[in-house]
DSSP file (Angstrom, degrees, kcal/mol; ACC not computed):
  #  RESIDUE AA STRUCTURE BP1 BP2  ACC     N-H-->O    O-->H-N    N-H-->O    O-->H-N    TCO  KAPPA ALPHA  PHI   PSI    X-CA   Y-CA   Z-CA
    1    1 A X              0   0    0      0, 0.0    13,-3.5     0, 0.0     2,-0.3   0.000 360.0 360.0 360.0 138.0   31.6  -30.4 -130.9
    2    2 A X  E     -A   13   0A   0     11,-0.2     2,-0.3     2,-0.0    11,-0.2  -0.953 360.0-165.0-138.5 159.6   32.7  -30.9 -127.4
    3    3 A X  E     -A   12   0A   0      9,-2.1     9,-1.1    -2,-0.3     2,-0.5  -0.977   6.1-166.6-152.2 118.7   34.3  -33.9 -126.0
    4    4 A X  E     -A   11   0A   0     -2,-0.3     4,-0.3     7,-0.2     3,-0.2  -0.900   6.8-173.5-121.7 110.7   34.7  -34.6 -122.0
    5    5 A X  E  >> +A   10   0A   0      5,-1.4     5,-2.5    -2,-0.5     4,-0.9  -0.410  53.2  26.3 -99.2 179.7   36.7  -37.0 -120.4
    6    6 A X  T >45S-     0   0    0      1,-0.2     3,-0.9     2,-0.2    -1,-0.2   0.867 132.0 -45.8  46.6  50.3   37.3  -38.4 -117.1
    7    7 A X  T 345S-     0   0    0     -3,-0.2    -1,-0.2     1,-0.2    -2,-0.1   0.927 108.9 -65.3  40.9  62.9   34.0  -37.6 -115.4
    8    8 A X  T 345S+     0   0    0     -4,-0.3    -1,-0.2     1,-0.1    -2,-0.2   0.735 106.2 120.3  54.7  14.9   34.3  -34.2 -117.0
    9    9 A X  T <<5S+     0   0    0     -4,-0.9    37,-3.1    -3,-0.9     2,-0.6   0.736  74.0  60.3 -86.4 -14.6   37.1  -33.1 -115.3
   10   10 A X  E   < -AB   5  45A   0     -5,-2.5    -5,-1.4    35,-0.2     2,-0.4  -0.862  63.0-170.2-120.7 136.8   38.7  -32.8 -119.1
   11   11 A X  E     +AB   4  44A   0     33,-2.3    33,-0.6    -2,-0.6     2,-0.5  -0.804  19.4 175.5-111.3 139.6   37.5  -30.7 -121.9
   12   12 A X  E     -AB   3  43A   0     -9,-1.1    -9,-2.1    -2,-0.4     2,-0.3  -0.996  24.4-170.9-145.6 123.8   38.4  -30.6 -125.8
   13   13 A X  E     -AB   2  42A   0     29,-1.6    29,-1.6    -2,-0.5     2,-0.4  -0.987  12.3-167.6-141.6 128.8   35.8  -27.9 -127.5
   14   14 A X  E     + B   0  41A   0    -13,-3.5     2,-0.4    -2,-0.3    27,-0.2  -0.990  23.7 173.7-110.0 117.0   35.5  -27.4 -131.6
   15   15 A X  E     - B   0  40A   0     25,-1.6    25,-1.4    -2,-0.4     2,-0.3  -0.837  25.6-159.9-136.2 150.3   33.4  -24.2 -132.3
   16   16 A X  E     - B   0  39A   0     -2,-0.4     2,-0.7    23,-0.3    23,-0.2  -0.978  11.5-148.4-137.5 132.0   32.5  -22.2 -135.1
   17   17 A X  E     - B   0  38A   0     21,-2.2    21,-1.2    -2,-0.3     4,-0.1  -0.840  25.3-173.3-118.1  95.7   31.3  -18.4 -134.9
   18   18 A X        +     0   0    0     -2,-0.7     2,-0.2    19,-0.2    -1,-0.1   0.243  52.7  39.9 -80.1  20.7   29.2  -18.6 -137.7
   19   19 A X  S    S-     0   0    0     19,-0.1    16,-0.1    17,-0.1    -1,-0.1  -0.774  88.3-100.3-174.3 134.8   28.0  -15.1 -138.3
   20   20 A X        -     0   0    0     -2,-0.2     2,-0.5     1,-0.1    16,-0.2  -0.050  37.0-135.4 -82.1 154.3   30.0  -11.7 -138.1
   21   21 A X  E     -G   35   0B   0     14,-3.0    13,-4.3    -4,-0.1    14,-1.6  -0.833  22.3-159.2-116.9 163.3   29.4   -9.8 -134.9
   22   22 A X  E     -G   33   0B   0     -2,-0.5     2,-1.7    11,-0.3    11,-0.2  -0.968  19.0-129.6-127.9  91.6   28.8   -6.3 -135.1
   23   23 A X  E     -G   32   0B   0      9,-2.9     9,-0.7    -2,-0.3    10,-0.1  -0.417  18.4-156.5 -84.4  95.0   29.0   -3.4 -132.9
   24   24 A X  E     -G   31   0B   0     -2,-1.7     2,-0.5     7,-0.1     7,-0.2  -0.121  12.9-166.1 -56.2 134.8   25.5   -0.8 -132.8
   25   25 A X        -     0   0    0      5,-0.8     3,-0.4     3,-0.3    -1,-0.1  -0.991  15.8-166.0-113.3 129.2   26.6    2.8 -131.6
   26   26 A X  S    S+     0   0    0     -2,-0.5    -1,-0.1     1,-0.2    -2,-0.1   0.833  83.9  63.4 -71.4 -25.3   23.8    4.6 -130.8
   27   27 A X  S    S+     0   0    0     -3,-0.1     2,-0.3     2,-0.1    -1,-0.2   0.717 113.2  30.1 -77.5 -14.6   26.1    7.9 -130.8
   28   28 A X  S    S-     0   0    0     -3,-0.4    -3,-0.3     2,-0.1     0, 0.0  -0.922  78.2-125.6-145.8 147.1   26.8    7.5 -134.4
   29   29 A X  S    S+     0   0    0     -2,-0.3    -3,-0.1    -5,-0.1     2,-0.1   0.320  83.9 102.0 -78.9   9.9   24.8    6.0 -137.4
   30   30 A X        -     0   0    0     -7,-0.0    -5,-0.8    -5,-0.0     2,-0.3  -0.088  63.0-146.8 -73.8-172.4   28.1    3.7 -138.1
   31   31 A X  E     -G   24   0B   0     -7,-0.2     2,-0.5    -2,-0.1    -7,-0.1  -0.873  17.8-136.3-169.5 119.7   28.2   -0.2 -137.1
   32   32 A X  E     -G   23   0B   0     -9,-0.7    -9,-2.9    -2,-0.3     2,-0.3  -0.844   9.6-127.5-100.9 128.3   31.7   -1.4 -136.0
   33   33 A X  E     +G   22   0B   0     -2,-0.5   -11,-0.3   -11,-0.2     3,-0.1  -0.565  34.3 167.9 -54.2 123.2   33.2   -4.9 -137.2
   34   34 A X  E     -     0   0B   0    -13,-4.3    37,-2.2     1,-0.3     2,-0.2   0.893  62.4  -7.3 -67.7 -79.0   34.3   -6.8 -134.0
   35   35 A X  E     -G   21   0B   0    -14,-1.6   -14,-3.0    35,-0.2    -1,-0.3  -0.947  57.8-131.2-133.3 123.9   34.8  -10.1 -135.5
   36   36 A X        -     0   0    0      1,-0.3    32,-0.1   -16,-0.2   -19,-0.1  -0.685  49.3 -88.3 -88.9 173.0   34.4  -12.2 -138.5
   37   37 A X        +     0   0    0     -2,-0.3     2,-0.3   -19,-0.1    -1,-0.3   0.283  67.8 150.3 -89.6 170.1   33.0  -15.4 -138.5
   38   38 A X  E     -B   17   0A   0    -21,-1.2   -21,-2.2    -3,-0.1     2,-0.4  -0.905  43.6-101.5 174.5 170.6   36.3  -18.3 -137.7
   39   39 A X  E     -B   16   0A   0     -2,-0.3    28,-1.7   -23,-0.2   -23,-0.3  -0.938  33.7-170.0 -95.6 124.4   36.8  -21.4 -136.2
   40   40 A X  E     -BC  15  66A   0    -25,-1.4   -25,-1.6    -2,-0.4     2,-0.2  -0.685   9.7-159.0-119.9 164.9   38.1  -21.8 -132.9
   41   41 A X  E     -BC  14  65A   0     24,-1.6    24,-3.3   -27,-0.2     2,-0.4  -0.955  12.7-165.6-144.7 122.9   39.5  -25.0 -130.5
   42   42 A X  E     -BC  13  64A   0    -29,-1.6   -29,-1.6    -2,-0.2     2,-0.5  -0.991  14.9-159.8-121.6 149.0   39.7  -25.0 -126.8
   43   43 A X  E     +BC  12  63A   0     20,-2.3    20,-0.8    -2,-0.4     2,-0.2  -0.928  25.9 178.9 -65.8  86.7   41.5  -27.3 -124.2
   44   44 A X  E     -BC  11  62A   0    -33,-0.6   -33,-2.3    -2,-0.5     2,-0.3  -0.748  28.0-155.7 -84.8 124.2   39.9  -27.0 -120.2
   45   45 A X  E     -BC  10  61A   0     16,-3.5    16,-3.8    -2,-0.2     2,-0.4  -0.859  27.5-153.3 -91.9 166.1   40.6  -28.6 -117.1
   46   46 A X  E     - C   0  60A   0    -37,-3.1     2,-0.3    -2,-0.3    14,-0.2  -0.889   7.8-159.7-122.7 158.3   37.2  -28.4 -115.0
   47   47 A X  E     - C   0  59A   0     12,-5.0    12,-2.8    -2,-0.4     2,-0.4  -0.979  24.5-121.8-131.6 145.2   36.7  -28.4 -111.0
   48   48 A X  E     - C   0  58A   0     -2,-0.3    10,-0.2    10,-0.2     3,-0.1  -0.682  21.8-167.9-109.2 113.9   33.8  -29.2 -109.5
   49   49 A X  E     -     0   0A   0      8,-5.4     2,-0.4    -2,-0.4    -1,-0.2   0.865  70.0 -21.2-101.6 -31.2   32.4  -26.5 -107.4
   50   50 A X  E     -     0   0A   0      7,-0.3     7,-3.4     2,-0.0     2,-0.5  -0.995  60.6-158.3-151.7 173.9   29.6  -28.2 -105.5
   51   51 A X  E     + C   0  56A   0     -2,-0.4     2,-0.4     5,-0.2     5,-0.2  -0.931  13.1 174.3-139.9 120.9   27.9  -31.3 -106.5
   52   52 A X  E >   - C   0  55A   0      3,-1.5     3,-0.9    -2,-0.5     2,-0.5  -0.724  62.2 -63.3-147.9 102.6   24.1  -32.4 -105.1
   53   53 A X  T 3  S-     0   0    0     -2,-0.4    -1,-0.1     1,-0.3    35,-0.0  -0.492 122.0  -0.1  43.1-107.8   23.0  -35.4 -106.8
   54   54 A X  T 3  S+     0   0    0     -2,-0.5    34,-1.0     1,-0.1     2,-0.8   0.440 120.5  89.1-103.5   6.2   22.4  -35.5 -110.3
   55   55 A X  E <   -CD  52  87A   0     -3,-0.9    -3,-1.5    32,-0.2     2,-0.7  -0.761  51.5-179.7-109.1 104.5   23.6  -31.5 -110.2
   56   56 A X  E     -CD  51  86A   0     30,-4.5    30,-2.7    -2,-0.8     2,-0.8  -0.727  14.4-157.6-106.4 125.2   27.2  -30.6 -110.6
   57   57 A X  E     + D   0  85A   0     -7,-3.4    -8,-5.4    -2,-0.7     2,-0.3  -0.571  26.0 179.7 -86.2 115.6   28.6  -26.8 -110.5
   58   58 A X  E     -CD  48  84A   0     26,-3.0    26,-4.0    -2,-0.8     2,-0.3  -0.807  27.8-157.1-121.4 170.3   32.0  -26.6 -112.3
   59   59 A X  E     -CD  47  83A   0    -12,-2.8   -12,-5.0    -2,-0.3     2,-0.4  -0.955  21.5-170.2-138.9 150.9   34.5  -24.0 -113.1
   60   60 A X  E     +CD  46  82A   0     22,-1.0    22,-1.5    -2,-0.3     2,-0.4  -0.938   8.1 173.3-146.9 122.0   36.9  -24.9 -116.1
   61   61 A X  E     +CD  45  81A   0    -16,-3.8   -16,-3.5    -2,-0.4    20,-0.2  -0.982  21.9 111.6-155.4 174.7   40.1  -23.2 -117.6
   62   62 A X  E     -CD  44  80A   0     18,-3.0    18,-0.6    -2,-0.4     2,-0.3  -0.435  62.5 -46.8-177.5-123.6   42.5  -23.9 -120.0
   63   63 A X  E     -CD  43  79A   0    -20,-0.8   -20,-2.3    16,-0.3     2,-0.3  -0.944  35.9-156.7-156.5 145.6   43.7  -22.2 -123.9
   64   64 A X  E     -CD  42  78A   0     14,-2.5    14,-3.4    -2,-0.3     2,-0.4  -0.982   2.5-162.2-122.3 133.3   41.6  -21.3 -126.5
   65   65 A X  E     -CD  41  77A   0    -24,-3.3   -24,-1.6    -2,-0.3     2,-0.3  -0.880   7.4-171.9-114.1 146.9   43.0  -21.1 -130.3
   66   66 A X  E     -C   40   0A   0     10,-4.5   -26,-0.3    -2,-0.4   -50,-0.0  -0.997  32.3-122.6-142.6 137.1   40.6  -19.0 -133.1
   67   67 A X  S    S+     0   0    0    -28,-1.7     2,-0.4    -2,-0.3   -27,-0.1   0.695  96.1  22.3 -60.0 -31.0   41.7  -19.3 -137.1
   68   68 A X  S    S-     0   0    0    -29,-0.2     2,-0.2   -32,-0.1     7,-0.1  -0.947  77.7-128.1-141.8 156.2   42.0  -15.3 -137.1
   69   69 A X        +     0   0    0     -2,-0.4     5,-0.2     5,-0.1     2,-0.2  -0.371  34.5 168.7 -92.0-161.0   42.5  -12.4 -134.5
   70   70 A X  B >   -H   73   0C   0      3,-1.2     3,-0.8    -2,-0.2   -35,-0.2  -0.897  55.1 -68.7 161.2 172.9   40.2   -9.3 -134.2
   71   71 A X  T 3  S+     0   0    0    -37,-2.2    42,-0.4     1,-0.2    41,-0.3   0.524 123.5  60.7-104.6  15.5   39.3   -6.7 -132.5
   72   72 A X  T 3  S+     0   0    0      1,-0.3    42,-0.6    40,-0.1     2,-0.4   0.690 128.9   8.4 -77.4 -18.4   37.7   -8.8 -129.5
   73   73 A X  B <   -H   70   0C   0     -3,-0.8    -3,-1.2    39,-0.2    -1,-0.3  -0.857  63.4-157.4-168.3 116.2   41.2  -10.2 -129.2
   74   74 A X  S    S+     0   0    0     37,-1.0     2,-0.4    -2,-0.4    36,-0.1   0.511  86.3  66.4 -70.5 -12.0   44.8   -9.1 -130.9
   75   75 A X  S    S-     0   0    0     34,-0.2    -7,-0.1    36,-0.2    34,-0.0  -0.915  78.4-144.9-109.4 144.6   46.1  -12.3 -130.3
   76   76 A X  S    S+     0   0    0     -2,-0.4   -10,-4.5     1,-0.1     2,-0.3   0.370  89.1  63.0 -99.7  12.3   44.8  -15.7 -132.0
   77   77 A X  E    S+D   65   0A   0    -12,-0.2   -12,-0.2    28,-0.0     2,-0.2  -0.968  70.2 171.4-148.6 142.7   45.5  -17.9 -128.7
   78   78 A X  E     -D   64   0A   0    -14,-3.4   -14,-2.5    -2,-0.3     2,-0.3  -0.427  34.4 -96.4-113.6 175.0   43.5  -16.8 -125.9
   79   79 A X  E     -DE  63 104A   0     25,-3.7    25,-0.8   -16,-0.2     2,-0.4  -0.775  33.2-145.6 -87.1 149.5   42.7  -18.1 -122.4
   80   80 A X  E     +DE  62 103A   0    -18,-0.6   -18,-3.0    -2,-0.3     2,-0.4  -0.952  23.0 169.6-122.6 140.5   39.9  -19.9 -122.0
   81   81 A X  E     -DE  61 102A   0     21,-2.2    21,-0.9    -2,-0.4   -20,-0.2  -0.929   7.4-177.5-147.1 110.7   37.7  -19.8 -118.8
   82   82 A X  E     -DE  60 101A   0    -22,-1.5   -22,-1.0    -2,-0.4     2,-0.3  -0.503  19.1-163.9-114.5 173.4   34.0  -21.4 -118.2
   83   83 A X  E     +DE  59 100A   0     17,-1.7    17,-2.4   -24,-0.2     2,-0.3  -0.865  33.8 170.0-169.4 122.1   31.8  -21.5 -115.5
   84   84 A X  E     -DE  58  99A   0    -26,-4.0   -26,-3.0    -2,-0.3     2,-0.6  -0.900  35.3-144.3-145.3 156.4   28.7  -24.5 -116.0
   85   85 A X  E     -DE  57  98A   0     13,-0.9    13,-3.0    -2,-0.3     2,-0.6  -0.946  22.7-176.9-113.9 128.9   26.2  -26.3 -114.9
   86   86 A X  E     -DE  56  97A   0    -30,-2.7   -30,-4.5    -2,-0.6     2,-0.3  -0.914   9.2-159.7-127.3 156.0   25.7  -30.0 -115.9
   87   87 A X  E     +DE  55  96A   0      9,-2.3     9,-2.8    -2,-0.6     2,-0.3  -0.971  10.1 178.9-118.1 140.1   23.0  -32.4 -115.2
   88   88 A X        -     0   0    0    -34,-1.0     7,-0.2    -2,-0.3     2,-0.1  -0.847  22.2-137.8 178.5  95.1   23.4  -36.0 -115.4
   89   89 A X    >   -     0   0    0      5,-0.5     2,-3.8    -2,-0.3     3,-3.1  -0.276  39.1-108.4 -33.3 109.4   20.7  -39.0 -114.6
   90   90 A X  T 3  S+     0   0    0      1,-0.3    -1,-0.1     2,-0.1   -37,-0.0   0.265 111.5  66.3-100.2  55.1   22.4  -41.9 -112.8
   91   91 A X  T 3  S-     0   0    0     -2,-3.8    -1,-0.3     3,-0.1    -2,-0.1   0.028 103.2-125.4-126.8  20.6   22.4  -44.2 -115.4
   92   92 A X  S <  S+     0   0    0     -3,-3.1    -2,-0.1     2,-0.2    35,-0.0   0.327  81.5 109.5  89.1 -21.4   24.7  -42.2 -117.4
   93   93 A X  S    S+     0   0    0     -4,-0.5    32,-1.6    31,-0.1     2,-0.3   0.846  74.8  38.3 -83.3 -26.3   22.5  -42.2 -120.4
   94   94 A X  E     + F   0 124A   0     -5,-0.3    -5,-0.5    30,-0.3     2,-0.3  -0.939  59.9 164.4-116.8 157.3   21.5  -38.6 -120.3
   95   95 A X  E     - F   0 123A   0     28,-2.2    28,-3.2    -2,-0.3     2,-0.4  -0.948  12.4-167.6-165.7 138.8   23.4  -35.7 -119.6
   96   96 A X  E     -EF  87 122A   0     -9,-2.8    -9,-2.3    -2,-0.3     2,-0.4  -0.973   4.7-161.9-122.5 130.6   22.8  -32.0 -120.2
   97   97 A X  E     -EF  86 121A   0     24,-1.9     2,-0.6    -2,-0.4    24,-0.6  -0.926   9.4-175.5-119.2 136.2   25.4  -28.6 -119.9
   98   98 A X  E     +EF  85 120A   0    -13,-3.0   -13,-0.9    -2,-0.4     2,-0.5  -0.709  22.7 177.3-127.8 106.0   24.5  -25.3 -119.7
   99   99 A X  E     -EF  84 119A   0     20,-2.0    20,-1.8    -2,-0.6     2,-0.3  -0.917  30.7-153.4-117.3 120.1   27.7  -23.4 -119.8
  100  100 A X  E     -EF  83 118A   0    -17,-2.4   -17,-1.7    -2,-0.5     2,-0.4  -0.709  32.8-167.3-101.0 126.2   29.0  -19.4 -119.8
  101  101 A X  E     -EF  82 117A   0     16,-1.0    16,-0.8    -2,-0.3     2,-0.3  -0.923  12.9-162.3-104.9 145.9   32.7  -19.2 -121.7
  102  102 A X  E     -EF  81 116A   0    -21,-0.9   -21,-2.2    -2,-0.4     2,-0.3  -0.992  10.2-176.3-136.5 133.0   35.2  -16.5 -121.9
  103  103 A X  E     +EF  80 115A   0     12,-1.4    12,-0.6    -2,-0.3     2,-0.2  -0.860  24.6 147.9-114.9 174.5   37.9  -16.3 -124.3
  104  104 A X  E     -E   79   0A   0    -25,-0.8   -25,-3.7    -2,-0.3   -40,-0.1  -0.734  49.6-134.1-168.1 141.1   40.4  -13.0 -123.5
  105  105 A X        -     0   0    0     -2,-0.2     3,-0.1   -27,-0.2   -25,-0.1   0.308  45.9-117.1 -50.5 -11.3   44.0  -13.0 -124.2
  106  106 A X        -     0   0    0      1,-0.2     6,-0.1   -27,-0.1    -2,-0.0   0.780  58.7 -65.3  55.7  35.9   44.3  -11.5 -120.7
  107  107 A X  S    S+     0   0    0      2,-0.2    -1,-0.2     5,-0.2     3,-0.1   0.623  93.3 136.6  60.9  22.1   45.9   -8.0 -121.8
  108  108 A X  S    S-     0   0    0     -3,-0.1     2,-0.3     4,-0.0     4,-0.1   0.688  86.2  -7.0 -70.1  -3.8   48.9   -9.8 -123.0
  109  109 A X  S    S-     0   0    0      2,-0.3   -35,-0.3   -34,-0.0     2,-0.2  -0.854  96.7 -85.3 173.5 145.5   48.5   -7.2 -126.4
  110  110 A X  S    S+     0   0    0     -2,-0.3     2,-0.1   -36,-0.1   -37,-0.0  -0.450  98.4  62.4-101.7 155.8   45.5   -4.6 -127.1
  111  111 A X        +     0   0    0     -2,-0.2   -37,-1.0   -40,-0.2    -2,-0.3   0.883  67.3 147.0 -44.2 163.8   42.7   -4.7 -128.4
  112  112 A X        +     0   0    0    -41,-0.3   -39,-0.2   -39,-0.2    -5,-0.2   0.140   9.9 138.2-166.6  75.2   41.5   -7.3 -125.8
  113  113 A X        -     0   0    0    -42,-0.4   -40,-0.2    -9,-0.1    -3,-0.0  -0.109  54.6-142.9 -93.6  27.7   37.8   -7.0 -124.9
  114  114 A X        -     0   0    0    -42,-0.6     2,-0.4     1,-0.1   -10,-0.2   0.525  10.3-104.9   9.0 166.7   37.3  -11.0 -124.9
  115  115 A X  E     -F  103   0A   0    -12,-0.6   -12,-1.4     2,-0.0     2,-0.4  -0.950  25.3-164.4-128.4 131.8   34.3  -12.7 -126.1
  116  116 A X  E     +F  102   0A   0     -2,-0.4     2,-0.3   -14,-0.2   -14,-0.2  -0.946  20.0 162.1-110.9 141.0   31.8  -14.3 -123.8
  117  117 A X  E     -F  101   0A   0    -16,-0.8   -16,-1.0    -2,-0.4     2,-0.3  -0.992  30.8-133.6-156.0 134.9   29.3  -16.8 -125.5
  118  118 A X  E     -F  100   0A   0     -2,-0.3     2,-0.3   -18,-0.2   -18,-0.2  -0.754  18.6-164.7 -92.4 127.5   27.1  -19.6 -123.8
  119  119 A X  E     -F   99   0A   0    -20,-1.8   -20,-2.0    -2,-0.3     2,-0.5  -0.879   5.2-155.9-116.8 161.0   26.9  -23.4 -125.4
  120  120 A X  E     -F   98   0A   0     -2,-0.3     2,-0.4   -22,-0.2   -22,-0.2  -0.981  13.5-176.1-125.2 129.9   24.4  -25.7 -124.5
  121  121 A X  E     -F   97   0A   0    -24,-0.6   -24,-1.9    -2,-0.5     2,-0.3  -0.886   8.3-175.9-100.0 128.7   25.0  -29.7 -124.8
  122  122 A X  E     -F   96   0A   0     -2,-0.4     2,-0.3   -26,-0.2   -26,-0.2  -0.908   9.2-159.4-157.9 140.1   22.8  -32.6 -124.2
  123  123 A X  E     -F   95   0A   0    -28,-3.2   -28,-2.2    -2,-0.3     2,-0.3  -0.725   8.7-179.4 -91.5 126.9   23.9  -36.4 -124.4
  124  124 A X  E     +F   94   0A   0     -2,-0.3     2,-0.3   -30,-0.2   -30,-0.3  -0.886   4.9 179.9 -77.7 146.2   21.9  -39.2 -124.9
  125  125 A X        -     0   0    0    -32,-1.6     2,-5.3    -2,-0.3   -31,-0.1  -0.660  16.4-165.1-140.6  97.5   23.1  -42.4 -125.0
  126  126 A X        -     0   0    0     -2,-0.3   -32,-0.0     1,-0.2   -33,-0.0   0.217  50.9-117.6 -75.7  49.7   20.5  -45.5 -125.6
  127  127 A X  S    S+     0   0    0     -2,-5.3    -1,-0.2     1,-0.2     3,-0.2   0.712  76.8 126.4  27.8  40.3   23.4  -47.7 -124.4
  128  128 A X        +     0   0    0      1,-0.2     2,-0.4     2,-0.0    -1,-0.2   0.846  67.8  56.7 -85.4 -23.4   23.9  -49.8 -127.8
  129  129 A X  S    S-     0   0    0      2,-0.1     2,-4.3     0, 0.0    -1,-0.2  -0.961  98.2-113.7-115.5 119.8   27.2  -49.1 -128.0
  130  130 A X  S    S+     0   0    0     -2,-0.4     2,-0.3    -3,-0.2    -2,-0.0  -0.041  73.3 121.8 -41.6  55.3   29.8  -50.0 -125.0
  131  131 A X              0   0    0     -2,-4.3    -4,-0.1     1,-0.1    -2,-0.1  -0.900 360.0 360.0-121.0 172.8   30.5  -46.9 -124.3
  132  132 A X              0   0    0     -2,-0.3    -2,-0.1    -5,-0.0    -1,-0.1   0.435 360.0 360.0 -81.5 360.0   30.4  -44.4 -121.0
């Protein structure tokens, strides 16, 4: 669930990593546990890197918090960093994101091979209720 205020310039993101991920080596017939599945929360401010009509390019950072560490990240609050496109019809009522995240501790403590993961959003709103 993600939640954007202020013409998107703020972000408040509830995520769930539903399914454990899993690293193939081809050199070996083992499989390493990254990550198990957890809940995460992040806070973003976004900036708007160019904007041409209904097409806006942002870049977003902020902290990210995840229920467990792991061995994508030894710490269990990360940085959080995005990089998006949204689209957005201008009568408000639809609005679409297609967005690249990264969460990485920044090296503050090892392991830290951050995790990059893509969400996609889309808004409707058939204006019945007085909101933006």
């Amino acid at each position: 669930m993600l939640v954007n205020w202020n013409d998107a310039r703020y972000e408040v993101g509830f995520f769930r990593m539903t399914t454990a991920q899993v690293l193939q080596d081809g050199d070996t017939r083992y499989n390493r546990l990254m990550a198990q599945p957890y809940w995460g929360v992040s806070l973003s401010r976004r900036w708007t890197l160019y904007r041409s009509g209904p097409l806006r390019l942002f870049f977003g950072f902020g902290f990210a918090g995840k229920t467990r560490s792991d061995q994508l990240s030894s710490t269990r609050w990360d940085f959080a960093s995005q990089l998006g496109l949204r689209f957005q019809l201008p009568d408000k009522r639809v609005t679409a994101e297609l967005v690249m995240r990264h969460w990485s501790n920044a090296g503050i403590r090892l392991p830290n091979h951050g995790q990059d993961f893509a969400t996609f959003t889309f808004n409707f709103n058939p204006g019945v209720f007085a909101t933006d």
